[in-house]
GUNUKOL-954287 format. One record per residue: x, y, z of N, C-alpha, C in turn. Coordinates in steps of 0.1 Angstrom, whole numbers, plus 5000, padded with zeros to 4 digits. Example, Ala and Ser with C-alpha at 12.3 -4.5 7.8 and 13.67 -1.06 7.14 Angstrom:
% GUNUKOL-954287
SITE  n_X  n_Y  n_Z ca_X ca_Y ca_Z  c_X  c_Y  c_Z
SITE 5132 4943 5078 5123 4955 5078 5132 4967 5078
SITE 5128 4978 5071 5137 4989 5071 5129 5000 5079
***
This chain:
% GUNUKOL-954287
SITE  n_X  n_Y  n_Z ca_X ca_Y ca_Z  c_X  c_Y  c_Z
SITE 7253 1711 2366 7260 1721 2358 7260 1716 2344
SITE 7256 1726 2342 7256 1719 2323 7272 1725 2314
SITE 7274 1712 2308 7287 1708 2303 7288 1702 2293
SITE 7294 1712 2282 7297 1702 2266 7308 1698 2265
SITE 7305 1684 2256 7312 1674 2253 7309 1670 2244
SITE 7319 1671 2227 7310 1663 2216 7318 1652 2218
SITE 7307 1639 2217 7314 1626 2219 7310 1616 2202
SITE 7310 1612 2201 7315 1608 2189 7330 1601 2184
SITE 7588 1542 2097 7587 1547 2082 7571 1552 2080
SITE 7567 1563 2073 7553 1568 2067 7543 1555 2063
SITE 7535 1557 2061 7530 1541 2051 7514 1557 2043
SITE 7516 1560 2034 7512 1562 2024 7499 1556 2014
SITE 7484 1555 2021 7480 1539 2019 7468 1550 2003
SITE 7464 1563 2005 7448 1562 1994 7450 1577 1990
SITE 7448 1581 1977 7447 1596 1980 7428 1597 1967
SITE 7418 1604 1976 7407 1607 1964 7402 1618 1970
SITE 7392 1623 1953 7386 1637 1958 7374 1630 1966
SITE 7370 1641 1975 7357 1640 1981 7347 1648 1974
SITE 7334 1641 1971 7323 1644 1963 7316 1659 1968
SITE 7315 1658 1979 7308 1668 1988 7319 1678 1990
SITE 7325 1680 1990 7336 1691 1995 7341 1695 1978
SITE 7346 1708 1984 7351 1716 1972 7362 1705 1964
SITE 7359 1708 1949 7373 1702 1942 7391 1702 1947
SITE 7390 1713 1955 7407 1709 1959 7412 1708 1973
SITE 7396 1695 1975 7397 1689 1989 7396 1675 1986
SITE 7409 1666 1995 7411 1651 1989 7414 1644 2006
SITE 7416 1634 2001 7416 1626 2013 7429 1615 2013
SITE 7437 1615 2023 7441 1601 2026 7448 1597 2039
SITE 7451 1583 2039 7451 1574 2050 7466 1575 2056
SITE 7473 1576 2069 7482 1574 2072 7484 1566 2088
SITE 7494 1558 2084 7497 1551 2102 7501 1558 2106
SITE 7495 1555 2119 7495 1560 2131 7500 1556 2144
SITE 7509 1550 2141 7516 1538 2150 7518 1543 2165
SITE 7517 1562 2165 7514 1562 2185 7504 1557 2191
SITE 7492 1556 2180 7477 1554 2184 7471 1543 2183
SITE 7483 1533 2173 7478 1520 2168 7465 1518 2164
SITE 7466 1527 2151 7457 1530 2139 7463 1533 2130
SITE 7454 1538 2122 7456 1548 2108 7443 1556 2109
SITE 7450 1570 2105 7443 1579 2106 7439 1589 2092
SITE 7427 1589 2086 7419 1597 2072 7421 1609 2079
SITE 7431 1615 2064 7435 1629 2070 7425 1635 2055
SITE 7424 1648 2058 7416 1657 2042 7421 1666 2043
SITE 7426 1673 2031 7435 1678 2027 7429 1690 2016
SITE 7430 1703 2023 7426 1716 2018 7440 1719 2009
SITE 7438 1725 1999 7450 1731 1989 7448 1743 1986
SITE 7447 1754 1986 7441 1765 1978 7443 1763 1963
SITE 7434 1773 1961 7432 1771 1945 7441 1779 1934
SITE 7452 1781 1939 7463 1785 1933 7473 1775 1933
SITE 7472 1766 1942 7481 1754 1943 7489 1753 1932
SITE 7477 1747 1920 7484 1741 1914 7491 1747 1900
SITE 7486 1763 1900 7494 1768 1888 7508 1779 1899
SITE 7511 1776 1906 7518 1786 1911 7529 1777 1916
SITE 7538 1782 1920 7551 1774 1925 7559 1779 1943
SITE 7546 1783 1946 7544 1794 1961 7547 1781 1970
SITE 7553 1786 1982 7549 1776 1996 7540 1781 2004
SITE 7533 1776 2008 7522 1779 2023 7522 1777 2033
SITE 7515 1786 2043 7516 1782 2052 7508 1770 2059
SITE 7506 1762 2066 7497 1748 2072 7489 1750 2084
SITE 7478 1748 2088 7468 1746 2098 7461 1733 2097
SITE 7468 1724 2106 7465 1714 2113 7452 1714 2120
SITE 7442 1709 2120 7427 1710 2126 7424 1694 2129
SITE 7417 1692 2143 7411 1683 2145 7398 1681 2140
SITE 7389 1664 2143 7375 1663 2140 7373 1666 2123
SITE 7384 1664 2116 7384 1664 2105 7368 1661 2094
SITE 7360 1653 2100 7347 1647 2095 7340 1662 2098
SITE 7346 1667 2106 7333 1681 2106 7340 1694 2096
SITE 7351 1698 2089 7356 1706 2083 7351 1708 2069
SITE 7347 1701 2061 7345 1705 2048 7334 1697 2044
SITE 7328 1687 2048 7313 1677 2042 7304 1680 2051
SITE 7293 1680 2050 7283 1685 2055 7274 1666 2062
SITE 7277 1654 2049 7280 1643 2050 7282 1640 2060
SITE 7297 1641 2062 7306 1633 2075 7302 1644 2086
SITE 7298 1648 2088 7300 1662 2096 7288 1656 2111
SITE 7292 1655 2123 7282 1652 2131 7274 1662 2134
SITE 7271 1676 2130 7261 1684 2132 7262 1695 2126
SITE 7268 1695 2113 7271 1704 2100 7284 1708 2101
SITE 7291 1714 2089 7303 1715 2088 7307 1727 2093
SITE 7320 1727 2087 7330 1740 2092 7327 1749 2082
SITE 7325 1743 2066 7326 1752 2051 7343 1757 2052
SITE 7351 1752 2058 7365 1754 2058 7368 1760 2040
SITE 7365 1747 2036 7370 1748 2022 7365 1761 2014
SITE 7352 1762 2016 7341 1776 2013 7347 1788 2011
SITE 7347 1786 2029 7353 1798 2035 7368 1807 2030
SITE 7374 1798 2029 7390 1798 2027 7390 1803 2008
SITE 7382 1795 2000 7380 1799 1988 7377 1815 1985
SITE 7366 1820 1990 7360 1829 1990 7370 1840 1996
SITE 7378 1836 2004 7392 1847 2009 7402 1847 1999
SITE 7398 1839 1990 7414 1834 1984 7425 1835 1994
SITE 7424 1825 2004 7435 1823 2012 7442 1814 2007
SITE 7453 1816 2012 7469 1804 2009 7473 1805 2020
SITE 7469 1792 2019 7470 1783 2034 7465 1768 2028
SITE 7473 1758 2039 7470 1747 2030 7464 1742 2043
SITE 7452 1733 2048 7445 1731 2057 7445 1715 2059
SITE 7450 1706 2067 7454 1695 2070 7442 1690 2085
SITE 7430 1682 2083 7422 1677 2090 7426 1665 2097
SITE 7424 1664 2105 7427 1650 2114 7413 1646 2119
SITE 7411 1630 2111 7398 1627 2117 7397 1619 2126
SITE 7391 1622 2138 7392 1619 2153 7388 1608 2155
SITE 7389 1598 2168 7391 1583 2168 7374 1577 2170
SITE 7364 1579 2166 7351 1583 2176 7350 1578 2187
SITE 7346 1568 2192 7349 1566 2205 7362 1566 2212
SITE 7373 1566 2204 7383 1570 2214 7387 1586 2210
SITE 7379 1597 2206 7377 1610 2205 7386 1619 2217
SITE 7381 1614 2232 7380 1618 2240 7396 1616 2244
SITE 7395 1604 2242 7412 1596 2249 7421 1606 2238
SITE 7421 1608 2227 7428 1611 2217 7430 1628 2221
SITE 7420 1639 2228 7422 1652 2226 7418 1657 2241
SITE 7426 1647 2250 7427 1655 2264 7439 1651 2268
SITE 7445 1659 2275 7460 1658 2277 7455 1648 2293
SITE 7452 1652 2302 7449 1644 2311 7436 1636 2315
SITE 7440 1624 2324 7427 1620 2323 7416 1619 2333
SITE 7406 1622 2325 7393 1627 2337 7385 1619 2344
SITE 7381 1615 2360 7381 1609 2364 7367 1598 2359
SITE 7357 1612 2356 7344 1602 2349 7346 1600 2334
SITE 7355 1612 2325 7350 1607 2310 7362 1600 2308
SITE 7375 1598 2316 7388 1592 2313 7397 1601 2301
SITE 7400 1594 2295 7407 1602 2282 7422 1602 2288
SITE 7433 1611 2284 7445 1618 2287 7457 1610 2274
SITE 7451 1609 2266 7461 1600 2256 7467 1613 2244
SITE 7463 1623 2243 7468 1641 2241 7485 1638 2238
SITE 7493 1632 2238 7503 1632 2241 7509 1621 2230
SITE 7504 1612 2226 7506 1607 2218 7498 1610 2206
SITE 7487 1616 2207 7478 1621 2199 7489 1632 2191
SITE 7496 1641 2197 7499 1650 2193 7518 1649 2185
SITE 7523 1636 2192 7530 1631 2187 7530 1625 2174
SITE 7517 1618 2172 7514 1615 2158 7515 1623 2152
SITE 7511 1638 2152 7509 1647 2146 7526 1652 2141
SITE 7532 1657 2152 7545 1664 2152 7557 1653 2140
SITE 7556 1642 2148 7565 1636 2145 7565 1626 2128
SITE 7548 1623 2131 7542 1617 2117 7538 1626 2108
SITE 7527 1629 2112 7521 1635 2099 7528 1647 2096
SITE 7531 1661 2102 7539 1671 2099 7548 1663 2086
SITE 7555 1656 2090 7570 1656 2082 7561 1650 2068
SITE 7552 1644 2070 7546 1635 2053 7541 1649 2050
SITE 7537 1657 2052 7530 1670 2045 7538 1675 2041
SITE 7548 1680 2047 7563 1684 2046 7570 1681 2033
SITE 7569 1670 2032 7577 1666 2021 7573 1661 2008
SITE 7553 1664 2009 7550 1661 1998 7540 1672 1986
SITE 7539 1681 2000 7532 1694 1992 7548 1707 1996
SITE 7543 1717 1989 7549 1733 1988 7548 1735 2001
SITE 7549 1736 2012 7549 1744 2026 7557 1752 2031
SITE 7552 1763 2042 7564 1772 2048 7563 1760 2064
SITE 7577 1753 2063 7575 1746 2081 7577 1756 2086
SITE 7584 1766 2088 7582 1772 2100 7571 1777 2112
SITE 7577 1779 2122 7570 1779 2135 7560 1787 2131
SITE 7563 1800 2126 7551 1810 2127 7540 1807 2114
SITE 7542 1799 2107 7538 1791 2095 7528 1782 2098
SITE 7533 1778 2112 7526 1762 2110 7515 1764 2123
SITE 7500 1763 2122 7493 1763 2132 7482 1753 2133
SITE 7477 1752 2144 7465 1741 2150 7451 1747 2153
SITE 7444 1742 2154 7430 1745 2155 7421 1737 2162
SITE 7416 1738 2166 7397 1729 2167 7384 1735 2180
SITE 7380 1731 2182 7365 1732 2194 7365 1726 2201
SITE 7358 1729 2211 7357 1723 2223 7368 1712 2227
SITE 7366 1705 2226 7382 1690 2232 7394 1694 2217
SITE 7387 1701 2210 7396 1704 2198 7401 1715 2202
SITE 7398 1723 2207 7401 1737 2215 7410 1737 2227
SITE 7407 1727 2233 7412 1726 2246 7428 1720 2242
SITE 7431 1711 2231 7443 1699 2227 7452 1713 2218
SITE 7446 1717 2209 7450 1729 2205 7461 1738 2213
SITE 7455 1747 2225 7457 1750 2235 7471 1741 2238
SITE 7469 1731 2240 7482 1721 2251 7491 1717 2239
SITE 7487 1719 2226 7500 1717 2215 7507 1728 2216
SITE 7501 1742 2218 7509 1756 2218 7524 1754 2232
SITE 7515 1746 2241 7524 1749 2250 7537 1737 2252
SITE 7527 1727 2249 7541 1715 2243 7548 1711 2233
SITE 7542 1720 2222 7553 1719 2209 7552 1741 2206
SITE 7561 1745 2217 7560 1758 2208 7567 1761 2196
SITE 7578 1749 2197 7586 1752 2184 7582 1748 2174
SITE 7573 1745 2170 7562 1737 2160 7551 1744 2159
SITE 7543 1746 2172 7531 1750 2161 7532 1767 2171
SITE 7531 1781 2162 7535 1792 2166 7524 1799 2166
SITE 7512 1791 2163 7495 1800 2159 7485 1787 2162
SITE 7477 1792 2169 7464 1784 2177 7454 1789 2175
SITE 7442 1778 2166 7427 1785 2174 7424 1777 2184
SITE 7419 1785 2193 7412 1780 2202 7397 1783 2206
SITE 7390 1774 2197 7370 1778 2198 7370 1771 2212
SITE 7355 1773 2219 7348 1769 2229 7355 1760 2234
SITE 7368 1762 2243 7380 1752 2249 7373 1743 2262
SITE 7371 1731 2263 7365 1726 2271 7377 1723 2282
SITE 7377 1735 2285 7392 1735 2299 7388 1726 2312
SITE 7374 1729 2314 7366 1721 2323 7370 1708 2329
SITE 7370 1696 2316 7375 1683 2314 7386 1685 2317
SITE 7397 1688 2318 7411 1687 2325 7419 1703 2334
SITE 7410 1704 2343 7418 1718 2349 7427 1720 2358
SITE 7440 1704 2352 7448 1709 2350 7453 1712 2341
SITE 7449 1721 2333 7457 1725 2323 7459 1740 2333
SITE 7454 1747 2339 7457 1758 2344 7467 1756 2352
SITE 7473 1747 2357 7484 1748 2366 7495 1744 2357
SITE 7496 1735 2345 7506 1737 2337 7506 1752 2329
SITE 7493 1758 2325 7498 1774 2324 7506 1783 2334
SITE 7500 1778 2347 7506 1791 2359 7525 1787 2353
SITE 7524 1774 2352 7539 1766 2356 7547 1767 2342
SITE 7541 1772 2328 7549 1781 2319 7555 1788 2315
SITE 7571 1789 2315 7575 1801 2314 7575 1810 2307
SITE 7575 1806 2294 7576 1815 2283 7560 1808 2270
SITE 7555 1818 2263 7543 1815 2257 7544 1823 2247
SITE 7551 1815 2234 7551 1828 2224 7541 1824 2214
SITE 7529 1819 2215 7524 1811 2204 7516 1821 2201
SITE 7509 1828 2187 7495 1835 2187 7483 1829 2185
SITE 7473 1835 2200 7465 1826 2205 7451 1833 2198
SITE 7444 1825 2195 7430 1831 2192 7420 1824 2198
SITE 7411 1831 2213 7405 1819 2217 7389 1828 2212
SITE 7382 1823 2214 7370 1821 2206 7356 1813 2213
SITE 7344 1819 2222 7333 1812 2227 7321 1821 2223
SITE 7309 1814 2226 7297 1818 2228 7296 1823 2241
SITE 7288 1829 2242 7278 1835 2261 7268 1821 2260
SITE 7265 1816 2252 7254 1808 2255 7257 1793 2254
SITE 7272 1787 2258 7274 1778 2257 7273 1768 2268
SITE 7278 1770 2281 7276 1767 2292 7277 1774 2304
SITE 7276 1771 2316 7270 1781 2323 7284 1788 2331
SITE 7298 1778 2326 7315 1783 2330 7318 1785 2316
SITE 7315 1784 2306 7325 1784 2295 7330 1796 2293
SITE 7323 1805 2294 7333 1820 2289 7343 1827 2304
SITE 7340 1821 2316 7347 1822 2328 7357 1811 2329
SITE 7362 1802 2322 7365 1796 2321 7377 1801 2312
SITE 7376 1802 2302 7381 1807 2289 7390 1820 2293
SITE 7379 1828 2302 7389 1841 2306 7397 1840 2314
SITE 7397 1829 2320 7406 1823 2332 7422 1824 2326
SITE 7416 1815 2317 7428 1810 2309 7435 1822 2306
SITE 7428 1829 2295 7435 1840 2291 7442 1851 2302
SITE 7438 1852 2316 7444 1861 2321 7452 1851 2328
SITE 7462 1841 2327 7472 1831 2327 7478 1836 2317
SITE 7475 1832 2307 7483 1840 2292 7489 1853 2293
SITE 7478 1860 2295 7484 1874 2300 7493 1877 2306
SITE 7496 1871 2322 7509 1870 2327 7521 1864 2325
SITE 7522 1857 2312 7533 1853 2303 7543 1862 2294
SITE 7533 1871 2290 7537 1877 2277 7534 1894 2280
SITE 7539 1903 2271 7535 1914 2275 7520 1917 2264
SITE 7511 1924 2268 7500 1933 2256 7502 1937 2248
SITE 7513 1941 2247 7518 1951 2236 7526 1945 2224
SITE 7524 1931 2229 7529 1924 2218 7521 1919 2208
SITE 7506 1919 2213 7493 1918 2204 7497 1903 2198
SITE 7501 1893 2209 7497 1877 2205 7486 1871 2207
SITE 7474 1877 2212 7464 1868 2221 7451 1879 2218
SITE 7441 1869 2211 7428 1879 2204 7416 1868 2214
SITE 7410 1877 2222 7397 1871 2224 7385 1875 2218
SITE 7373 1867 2216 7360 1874 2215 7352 1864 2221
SITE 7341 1866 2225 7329 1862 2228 7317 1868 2224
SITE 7313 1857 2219 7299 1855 2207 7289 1860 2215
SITE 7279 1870 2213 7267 1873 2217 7255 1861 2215
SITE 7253 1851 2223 7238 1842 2221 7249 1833 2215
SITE 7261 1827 2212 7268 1816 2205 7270 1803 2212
SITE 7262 1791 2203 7261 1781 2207 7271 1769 2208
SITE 7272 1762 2213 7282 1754 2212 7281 1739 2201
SITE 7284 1746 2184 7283 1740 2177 7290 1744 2165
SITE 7287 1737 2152 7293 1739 2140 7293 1757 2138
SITE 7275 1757 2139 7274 1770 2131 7281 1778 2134
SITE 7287 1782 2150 7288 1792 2157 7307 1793 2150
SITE 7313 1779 2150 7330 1777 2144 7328 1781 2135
SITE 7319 1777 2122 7324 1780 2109 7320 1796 2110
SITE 7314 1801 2112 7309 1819 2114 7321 1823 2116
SITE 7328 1822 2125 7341 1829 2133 7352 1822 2129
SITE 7352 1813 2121 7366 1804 2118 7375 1817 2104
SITE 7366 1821 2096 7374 1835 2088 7387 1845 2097
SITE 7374 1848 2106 7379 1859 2115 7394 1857 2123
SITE 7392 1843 2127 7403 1835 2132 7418 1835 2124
SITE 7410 1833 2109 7423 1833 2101 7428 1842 2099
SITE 7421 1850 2094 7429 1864 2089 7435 1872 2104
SITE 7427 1872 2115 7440 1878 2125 7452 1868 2128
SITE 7455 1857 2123 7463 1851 2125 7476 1848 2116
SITE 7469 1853 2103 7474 1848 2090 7479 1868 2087
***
């Protein structure tokens, strides 16, 4: 059965522009002491930032190397920064770049018996507990719940997903591209075992990605379904005609993502 998998106190350490990425995309370094690391975060601003005195809203994104350099990007980028320009969105866009070989350990909540992984948990702690509050306190932001959202693909998709349900009071907006549910199913038994699900979900695949991915995905969502009522219009699906399981297919549909969300 064919199965995707892309494998690949604060301390304050570097802030610079990146050459390849739009002008008001920068970079820097923070500990990471759940992961025992430090993790290069890049850092989207809109381009009103800096003459306006506005707060924004935040989207947290994994695989950070693949969002705005074409460079760092393991099989082209997101154009995040492009993209977001060209909307004149206001939204400030916070990347986390993933552990490469420990990628896997870092963005599955549980762990799988051939690829291992399930380290999701502190992965996501870093996030809540660390990085949130340094953003927080050093750019304009709206923290609120319905303010503050996550994102990513495939294992990025899937961790996404499991932040909505373990931090609802934190993150209140999800994308969820090509969710590799596959790698840990249980996550479906912690959905059945959810009571309440108020997060707005955007899930997002190709038909041509794998031979369960979009049965997989709809699984999910009609779990979701039984959480919440329809008519509350929290939960947008689509599936891509011929969409591959890669950059091109996220950054195409990463707009669409925002603006029903935003």
């Amino acid at each position: 059965m064919k199965k995707h998998l892309f494998l690949f106190p604060f301390f304050f350490l570097l802030t610079f522009t990146v050459c390849n990425a739009q002008k008001n995309v920068s970079t820097f370094t923070i500990e990471a002491p759940q992961l025992q690391t430090s993790k290069k975060i890049w850092l989207y601003l809109p381009e009103n930032y800096a003459t306006s005195t506005k707060k924004f809203p935040v989207i947290y994104m994994h695989d950070g190397q693949n969002l705005f350099d074409a460079k760092t990007a393991y099989a082209g980028e997101w154009q995040i920064d492009e993209t977001l320009d060209s909307l004149k969105a206001e939204v400030i866009v916070v990347g986390i770049e993933h552990g490469n070989e420990k990628r896997i350990d870092e963005l599955t909540p549980f762990k799988n018996e051939q690829y291992g992984g399930g380290n999701a948990n502190n992965y996501l702690d870093f996030i809540v507990s660390n990085l949130k509050p340094y953003i927080d306190a050093t750019y304009r932001t709206k923290t609120g719940t319905y303010n503050t959202a996550i994102g990513g693909s495939s294992l990025g998709g899937l961790v996404s997903y499991y932040a909505a349900l373990k931090y609802p009071k934190v993150f209140g907006k999800a994308i969820v591209f090509s969710p590799a549910f596959w790698i840990n199913p249980e996550m479906y038994t912690l959905s059945e075992n959810t009571k309440k699900l108020k997060s707005k979900l955007y899930f997002m695949c190709g038909d041509n990605e794998s031979e369960t991915m979009v049965a997989d995905m709809e699984r999910m969502i009609d779990l979701v379904n039984t959480k919440r009522c329809s008519c509350l219009h929290l939960t947008r699906t689509k599936v891509v005609p011929d969409g591959k399981h890669n950059e091109k297919l996220w950054s195409k549909e990463f707009a669409k993502a925002y603006l029903w969300l935003f």
